[in-house]
N, CA, C and O atoms as a CHARMM CRD file, in Angstrom:
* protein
*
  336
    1    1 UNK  N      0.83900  -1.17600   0.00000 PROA 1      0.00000
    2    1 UNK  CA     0.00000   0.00000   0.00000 PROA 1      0.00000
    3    1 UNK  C      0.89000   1.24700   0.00000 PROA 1      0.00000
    4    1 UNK  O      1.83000   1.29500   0.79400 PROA 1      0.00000
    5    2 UNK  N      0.67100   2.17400  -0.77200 PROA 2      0.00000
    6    2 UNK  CA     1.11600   3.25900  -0.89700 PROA 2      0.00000
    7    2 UNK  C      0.71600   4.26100  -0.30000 PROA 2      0.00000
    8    2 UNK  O     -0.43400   4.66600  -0.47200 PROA 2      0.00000
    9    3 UNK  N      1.77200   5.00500   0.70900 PROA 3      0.00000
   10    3 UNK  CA     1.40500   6.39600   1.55800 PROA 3      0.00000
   11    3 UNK  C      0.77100   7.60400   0.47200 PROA 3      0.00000
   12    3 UNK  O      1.37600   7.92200  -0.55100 PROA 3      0.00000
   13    4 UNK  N     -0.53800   8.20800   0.87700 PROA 4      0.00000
   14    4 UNK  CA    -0.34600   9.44100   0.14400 PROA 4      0.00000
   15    4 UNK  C      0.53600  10.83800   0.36800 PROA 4      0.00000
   16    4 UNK  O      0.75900  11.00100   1.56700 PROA 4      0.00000
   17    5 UNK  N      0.98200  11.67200  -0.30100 PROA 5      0.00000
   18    5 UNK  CA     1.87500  12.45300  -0.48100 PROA 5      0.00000
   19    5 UNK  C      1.77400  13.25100   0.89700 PROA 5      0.00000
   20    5 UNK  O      2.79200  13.28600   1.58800 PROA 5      0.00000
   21    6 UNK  N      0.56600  13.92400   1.36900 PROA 6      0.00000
   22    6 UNK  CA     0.45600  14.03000   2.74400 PROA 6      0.00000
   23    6 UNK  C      0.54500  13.32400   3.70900 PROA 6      0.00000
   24    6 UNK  O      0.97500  13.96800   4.66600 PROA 6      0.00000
   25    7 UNK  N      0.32700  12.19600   3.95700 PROA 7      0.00000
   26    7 UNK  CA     1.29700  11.18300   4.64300 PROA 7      0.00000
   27    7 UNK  C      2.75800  11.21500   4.91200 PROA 7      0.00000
   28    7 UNK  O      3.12700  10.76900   5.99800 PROA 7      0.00000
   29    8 UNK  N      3.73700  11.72600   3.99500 PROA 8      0.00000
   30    8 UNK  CA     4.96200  11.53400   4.02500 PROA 8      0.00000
   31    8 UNK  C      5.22300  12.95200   4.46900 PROA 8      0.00000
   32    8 UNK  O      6.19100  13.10300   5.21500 PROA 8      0.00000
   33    9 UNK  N      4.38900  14.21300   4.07000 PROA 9      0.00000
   34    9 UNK  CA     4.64600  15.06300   4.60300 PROA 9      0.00000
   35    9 UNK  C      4.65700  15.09000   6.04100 PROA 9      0.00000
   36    9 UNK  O      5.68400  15.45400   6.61400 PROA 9      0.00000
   37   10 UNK  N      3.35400  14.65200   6.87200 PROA 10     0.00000
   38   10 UNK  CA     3.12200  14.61500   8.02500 PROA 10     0.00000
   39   10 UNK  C      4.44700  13.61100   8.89700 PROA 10     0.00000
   40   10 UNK  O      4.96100  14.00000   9.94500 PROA 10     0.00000
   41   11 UNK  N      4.74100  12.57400   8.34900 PROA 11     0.00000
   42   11 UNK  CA     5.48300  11.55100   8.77900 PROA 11     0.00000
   43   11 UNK  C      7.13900  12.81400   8.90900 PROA 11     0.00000
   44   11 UNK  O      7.97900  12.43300   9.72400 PROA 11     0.00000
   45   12 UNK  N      7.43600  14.03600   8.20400 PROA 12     0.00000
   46   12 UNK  CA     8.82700  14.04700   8.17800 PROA 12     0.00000
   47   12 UNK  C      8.75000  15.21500   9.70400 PROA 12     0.00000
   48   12 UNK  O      9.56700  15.38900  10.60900 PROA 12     0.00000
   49   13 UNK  N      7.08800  15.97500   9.37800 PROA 13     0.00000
   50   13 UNK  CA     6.96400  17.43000  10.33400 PROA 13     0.00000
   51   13 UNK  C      7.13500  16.17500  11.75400 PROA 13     0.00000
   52   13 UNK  O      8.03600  16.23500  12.59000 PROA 13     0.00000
   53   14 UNK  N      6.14500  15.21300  11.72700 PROA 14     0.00000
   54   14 UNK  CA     5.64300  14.62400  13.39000 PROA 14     0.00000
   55   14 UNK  C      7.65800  14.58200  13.84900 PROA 14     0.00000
   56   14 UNK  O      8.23800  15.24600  14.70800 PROA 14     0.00000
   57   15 UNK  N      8.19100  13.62600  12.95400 PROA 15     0.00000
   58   15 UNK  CA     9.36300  12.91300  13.22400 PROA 15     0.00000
   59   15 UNK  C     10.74300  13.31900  13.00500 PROA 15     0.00000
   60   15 UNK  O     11.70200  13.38700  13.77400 PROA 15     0.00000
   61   16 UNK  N     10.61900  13.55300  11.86300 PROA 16     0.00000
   62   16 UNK  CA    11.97600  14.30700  11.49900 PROA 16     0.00000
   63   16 UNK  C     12.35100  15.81900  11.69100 PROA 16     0.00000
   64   16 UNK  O     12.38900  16.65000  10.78300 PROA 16     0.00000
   65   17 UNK  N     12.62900  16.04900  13.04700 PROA 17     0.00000
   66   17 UNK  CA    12.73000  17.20300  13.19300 PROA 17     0.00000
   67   17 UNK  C     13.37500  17.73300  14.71500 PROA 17     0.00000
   68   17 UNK  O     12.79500  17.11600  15.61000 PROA 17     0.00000
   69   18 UNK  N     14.29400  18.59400  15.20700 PROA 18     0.00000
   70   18 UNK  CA    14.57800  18.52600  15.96400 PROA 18     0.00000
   71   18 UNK  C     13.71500  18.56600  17.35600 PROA 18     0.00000
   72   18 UNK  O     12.72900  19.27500  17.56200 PROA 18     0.00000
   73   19 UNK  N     14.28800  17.68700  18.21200 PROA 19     0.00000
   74   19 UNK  CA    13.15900  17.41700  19.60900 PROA 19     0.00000
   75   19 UNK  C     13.74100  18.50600  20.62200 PROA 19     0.00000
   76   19 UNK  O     14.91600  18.79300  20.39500 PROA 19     0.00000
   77   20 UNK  N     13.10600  19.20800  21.76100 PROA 20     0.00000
   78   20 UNK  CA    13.18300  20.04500  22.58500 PROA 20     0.00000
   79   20 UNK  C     14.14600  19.28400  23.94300 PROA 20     0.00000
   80   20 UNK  O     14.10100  19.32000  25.17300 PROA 20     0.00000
   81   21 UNK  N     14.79500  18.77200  23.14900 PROA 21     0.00000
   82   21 UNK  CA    15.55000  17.97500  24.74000 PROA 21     0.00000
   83   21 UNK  C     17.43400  17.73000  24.25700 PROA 21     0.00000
   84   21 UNK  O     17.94200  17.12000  23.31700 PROA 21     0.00000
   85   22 UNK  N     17.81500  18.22500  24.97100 PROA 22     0.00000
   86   22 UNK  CA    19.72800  17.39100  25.02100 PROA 22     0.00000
   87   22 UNK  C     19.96000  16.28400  25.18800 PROA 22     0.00000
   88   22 UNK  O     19.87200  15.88100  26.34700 PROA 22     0.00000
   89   23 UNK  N     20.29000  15.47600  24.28800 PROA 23     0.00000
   90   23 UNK  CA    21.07900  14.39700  24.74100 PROA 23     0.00000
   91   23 UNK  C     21.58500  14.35100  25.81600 PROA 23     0.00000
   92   23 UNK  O     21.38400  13.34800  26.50100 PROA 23     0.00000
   93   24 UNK  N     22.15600  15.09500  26.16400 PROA 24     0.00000
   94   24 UNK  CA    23.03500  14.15200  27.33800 PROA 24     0.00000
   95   24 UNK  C     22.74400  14.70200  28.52800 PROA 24     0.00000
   96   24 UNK  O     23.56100  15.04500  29.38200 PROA 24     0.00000
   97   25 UNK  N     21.35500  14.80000  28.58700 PROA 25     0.00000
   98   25 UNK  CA    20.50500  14.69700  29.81700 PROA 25     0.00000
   99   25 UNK  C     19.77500  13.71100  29.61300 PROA 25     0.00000
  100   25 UNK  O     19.06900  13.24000  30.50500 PROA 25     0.00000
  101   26 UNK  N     19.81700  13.28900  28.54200 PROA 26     0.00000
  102   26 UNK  CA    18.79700  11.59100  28.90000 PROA 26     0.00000
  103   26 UNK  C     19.29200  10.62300  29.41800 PROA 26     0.00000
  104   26 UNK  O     20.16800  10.84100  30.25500 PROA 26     0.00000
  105   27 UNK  N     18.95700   9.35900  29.14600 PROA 27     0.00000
  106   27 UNK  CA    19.43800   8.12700  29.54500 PROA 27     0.00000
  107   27 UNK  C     19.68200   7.44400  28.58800 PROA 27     0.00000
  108   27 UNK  O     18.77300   7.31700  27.76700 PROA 27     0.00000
  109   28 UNK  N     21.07800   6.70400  28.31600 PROA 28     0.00000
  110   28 UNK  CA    21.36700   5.47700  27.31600 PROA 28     0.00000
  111   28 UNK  C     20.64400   4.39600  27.56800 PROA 28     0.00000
  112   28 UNK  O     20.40800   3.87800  28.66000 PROA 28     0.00000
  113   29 UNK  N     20.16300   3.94900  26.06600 PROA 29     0.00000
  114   29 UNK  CA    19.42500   2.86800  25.83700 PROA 29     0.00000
  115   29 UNK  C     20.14900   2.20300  24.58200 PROA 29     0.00000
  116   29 UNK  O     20.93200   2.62300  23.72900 PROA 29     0.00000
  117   30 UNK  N     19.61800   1.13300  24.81500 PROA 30     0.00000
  118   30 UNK  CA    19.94400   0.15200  23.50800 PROA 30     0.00000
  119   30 UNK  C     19.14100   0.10700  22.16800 PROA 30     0.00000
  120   30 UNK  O     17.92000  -0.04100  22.22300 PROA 30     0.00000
  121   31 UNK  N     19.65700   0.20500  21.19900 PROA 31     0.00000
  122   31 UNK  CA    18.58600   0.04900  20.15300 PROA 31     0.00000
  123   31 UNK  C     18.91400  -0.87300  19.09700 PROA 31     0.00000
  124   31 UNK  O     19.79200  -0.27200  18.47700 PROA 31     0.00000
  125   32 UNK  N     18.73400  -1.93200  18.55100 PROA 32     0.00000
  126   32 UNK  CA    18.99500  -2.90000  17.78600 PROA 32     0.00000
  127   32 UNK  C     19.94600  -2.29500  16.90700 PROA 32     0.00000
  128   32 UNK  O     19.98000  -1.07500  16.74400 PROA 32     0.00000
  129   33 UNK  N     20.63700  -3.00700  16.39500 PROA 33     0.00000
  130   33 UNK  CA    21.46100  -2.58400  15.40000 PROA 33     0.00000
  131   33 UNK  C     20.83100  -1.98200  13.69600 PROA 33     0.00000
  132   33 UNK  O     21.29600  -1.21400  12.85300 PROA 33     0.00000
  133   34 UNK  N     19.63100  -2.76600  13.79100 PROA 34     0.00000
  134   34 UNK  CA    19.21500  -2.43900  12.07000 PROA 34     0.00000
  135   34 UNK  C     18.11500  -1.70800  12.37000 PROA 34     0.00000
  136   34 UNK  O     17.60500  -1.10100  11.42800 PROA 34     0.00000
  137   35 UNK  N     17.43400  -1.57300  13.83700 PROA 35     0.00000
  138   35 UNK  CA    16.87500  -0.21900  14.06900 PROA 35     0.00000
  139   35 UNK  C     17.50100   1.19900  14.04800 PROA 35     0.00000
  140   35 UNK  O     16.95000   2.22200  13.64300 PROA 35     0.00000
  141   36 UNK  N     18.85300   1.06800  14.59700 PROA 36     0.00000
  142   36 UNK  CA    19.80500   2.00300  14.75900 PROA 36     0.00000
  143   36 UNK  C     20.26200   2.14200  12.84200 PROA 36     0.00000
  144   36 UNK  O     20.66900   3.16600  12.29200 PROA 36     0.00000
  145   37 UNK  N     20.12800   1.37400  12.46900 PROA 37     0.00000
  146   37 UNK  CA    20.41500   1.40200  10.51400 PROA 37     0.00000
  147   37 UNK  C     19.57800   2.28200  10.01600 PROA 37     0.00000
  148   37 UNK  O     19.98700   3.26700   9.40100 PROA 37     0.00000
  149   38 UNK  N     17.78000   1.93700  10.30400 PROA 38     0.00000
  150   38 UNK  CA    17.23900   2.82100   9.43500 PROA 38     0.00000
  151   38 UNK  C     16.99800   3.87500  10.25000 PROA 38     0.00000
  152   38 UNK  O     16.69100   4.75300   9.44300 PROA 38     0.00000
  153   39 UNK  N     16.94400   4.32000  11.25500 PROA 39     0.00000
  154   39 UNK  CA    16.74300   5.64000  11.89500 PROA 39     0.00000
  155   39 UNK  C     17.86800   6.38300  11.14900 PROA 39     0.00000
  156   39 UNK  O     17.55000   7.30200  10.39300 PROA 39     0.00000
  157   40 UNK  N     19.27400   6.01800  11.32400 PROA 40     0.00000
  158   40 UNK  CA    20.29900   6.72300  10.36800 PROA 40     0.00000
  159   40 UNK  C     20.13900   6.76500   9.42200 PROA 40     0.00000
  160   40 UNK  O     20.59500   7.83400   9.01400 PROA 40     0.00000
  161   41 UNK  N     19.47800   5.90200   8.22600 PROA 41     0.00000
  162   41 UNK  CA    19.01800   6.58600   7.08200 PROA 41     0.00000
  163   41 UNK  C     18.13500   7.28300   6.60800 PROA 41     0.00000
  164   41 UNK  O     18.10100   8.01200   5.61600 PROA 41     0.00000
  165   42 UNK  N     17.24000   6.96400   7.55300 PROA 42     0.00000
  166   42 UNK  CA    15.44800   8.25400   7.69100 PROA 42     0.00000
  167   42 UNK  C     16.31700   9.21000   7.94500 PROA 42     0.00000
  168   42 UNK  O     16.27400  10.03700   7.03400 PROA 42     0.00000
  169   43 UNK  N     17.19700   9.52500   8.87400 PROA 43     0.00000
  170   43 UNK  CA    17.63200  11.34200   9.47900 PROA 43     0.00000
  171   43 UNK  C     18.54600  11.94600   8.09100 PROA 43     0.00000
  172   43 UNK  O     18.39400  12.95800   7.40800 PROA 43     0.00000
  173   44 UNK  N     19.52500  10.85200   8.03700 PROA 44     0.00000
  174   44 UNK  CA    20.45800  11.13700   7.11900 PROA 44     0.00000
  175   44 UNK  C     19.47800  11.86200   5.59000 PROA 44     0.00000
  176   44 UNK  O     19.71700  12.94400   5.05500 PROA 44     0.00000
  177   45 UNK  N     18.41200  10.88600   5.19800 PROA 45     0.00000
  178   45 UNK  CA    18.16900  11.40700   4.05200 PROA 45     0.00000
  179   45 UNK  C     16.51600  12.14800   3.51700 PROA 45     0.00000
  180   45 UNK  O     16.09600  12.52400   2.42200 PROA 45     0.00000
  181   46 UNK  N     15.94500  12.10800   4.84600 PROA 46     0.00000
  182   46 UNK  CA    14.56300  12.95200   5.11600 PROA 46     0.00000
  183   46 UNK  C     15.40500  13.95600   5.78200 PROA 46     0.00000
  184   46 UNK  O     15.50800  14.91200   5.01300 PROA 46     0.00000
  185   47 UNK  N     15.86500  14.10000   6.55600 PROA 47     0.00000
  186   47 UNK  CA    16.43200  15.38600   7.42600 PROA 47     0.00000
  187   47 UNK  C     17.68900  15.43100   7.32900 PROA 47     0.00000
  188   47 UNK  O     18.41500  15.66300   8.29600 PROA 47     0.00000
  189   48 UNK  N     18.13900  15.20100   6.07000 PROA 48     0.00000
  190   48 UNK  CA    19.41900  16.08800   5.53400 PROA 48     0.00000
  191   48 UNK  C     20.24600  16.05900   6.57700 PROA 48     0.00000
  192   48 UNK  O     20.61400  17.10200   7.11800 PROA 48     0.00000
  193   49 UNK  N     20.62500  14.89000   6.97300 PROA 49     0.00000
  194   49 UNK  CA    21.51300  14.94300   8.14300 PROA 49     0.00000
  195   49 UNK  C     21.39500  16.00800   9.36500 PROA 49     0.00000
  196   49 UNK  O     22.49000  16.09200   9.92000 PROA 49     0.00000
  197   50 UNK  N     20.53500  16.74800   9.89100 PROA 50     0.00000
  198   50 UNK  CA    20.03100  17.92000  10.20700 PROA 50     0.00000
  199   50 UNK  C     19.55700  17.41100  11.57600 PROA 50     0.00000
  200   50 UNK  O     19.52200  18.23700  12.48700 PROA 50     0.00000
  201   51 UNK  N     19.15500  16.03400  11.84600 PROA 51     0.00000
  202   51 UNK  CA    18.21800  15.77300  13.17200 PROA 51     0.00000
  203   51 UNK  C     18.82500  14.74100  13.75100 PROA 51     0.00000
  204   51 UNK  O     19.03700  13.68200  13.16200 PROA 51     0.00000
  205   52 UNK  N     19.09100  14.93300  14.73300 PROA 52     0.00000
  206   52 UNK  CA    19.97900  13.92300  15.41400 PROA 52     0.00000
  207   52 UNK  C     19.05900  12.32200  16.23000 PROA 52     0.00000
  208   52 UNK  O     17.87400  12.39800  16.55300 PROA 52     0.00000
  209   53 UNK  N     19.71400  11.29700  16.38800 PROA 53     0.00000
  210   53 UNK  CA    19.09400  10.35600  16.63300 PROA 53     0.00000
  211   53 UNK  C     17.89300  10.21100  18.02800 PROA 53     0.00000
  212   53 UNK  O     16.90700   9.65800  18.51500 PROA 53     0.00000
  213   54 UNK  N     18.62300  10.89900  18.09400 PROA 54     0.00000
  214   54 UNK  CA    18.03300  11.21000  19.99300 PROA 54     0.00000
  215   54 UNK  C     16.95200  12.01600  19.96900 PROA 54     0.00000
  216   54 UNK  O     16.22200  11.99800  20.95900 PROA 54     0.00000
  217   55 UNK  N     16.63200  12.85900  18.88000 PROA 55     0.00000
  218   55 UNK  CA    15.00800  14.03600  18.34300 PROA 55     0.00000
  219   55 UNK  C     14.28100  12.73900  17.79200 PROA 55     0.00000
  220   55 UNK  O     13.18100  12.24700  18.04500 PROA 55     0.00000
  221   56 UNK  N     15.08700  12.45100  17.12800 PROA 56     0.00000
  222   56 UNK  CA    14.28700  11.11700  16.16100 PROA 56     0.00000
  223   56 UNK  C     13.38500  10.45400  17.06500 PROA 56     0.00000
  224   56 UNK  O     12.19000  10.72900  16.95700 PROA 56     0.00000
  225   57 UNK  N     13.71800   9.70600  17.85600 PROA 57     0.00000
  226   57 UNK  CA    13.73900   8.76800  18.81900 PROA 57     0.00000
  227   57 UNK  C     12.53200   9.19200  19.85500 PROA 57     0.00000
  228   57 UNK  O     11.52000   8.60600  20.24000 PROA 57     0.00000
  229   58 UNK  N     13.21400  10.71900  20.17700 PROA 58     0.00000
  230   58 UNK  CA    11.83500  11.40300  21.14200 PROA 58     0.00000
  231   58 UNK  C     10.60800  12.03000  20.63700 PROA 58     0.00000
  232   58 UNK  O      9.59700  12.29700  21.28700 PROA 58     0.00000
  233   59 UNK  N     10.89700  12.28400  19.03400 PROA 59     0.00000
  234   59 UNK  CA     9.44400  12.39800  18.69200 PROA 59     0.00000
  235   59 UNK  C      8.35600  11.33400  18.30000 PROA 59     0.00000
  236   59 UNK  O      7.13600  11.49100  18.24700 PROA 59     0.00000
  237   60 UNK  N      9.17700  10.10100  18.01200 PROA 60     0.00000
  238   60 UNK  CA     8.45700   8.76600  17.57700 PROA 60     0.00000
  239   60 UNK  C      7.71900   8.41200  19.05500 PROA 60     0.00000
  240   60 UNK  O      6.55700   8.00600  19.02200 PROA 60     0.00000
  241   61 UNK  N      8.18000   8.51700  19.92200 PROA 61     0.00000
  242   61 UNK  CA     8.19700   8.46400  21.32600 PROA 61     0.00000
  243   61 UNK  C      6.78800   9.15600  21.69800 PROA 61     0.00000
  244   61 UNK  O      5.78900   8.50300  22.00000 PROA 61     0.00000
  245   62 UNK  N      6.84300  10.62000  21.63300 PROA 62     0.00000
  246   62 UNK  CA     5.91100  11.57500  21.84500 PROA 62     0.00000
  247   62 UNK  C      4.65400  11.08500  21.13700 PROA 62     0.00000
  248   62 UNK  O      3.61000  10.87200  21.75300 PROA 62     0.00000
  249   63 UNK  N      4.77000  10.93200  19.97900 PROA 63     0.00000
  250   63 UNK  CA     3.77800  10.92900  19.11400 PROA 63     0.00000
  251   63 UNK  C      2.96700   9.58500  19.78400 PROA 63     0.00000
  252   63 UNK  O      1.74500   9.48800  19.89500 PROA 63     0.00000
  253   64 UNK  N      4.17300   8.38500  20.27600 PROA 64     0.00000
  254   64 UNK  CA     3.80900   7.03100  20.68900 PROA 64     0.00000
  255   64 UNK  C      2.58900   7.25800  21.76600 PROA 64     0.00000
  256   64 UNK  O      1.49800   6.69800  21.65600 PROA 64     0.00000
  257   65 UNK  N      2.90100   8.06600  22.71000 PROA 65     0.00000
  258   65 UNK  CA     2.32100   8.43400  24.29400 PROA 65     0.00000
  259   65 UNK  C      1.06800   9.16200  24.03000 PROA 65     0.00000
  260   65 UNK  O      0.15700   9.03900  24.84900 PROA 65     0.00000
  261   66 UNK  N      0.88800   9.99200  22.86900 PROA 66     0.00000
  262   66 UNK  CA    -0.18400  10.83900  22.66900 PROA 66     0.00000
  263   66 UNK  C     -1.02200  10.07700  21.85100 PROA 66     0.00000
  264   66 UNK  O     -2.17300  10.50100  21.75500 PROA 66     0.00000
  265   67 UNK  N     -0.73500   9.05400  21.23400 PROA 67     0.00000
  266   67 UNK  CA    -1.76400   8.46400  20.32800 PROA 67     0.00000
  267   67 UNK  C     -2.38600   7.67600  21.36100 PROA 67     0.00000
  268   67 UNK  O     -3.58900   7.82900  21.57400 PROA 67     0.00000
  269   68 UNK  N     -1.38400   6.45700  22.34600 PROA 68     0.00000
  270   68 UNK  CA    -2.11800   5.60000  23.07700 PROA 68     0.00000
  271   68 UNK  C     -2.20100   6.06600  24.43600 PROA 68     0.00000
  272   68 UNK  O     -2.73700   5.20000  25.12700 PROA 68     0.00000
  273   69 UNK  N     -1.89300   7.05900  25.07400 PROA 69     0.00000
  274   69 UNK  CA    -2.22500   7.44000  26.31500 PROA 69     0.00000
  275   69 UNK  C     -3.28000   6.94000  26.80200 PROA 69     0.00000
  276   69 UNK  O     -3.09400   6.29300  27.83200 PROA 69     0.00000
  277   70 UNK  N     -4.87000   7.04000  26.23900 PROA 70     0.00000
  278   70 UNK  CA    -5.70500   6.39800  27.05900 PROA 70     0.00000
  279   70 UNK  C     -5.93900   5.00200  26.85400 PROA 70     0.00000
  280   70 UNK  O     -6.86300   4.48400  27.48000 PROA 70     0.00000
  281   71 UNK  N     -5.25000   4.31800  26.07900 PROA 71     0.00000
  282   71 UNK  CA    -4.70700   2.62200  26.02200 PROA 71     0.00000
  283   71 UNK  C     -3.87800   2.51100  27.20700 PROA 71     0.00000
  284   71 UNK  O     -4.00400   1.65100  28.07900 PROA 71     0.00000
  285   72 UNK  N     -3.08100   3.38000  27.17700 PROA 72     0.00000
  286   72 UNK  CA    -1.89300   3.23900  28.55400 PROA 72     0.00000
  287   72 UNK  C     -2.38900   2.91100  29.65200 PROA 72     0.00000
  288   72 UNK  O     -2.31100   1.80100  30.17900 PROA 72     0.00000
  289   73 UNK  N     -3.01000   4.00900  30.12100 PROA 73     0.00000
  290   73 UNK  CA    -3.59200   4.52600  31.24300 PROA 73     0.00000
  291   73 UNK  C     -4.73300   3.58300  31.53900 PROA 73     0.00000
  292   73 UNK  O     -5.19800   3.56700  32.67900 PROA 73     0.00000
  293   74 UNK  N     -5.33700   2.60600  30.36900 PROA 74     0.00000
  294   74 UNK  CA    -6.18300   2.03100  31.35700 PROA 74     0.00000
  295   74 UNK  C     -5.44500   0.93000  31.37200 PROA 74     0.00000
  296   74 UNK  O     -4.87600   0.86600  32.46200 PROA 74     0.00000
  297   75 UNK  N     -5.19700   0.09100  30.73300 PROA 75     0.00000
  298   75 UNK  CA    -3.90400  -0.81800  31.20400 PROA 75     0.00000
  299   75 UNK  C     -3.16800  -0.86600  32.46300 PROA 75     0.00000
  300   75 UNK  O     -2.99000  -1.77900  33.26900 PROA 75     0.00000
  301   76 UNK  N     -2.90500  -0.02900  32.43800 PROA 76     0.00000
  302   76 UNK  CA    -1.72000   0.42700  33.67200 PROA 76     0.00000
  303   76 UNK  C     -2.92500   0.38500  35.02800 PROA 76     0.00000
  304   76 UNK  O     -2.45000  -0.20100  36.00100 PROA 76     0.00000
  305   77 UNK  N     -3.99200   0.76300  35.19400 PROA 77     0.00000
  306   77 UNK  CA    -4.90000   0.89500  36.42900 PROA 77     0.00000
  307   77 UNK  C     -5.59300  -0.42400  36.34100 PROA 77     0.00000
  308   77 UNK  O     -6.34700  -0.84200  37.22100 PROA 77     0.00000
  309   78 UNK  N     -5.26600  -1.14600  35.09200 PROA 78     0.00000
  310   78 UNK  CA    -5.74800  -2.58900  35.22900 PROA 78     0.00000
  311   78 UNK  C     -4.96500  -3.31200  36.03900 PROA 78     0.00000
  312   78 UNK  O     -5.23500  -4.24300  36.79800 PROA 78     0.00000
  313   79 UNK  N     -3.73400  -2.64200  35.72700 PROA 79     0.00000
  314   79 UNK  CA    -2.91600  -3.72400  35.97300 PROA 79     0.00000
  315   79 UNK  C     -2.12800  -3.33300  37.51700 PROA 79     0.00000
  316   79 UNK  O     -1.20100  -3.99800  37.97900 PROA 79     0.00000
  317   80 UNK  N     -2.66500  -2.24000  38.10500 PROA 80     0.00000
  318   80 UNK  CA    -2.48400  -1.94300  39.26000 PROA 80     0.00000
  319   80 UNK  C     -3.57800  -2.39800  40.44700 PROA 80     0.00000
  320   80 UNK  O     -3.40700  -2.72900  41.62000 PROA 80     0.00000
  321   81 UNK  N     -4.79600  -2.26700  39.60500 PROA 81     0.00000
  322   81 UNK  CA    -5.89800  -3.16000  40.43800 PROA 81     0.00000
  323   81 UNK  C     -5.48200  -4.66800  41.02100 PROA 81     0.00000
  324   81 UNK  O     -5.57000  -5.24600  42.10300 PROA 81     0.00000
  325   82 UNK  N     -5.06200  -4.92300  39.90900 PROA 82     0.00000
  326   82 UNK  CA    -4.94800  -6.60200  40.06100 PROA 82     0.00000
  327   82 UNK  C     -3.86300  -6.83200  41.27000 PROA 82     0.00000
  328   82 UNK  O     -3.93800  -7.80500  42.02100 PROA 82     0.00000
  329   83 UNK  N     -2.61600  -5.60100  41.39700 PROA 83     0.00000
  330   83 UNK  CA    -1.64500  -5.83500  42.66700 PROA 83     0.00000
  331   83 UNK  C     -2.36800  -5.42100  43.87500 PROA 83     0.00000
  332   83 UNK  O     -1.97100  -5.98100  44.89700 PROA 83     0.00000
  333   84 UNK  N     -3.23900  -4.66200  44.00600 PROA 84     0.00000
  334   84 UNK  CA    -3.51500  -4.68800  45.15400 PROA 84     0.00000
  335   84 UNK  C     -4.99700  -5.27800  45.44400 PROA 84     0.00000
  336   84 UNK  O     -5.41300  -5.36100  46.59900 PROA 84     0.00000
């Protein structure tokens, strides 16, 4: 299936773009090696080498928390019920 042209637009504004945070105030994590492949080639060649892995990473992130937040959230009180 083929993205429409606004699709790819939206996909570069949500993601490719610098995130409001420093590296090296976060925390190291691991990321697969051929995950760590195409994130370097999405930045490298949607964002012109321009966006660093760590924006990448926190806007896929952001976008992750705001889509399923209320998936989260009831999950999470499900699954807090059940401990106590």
């Amino acid at each position: 299936m083929r993205m429409k042209k606004e699709s790819k637009i939206n996909y570069k504004s949500l993601f490719v773009r610098e995130a409001p945070i420093i590296a090296r105030q976060g925390k190291q994590v691991y990321i697969r090696n051929d995950y760590h492949d195409r994130i370097l080639k999405i930045i490298q060649v949607i964002g012109g080498n321009e966006v660093s892995i760590a924006s990448y990473i926190d806007n896929v992130l952001t976008h992750h928390f705001n889509t399923y937040q209320n998936e989260i959230i009831e999950s999470y009180n499900q699954h807090l019920k059940s401990i106590f």
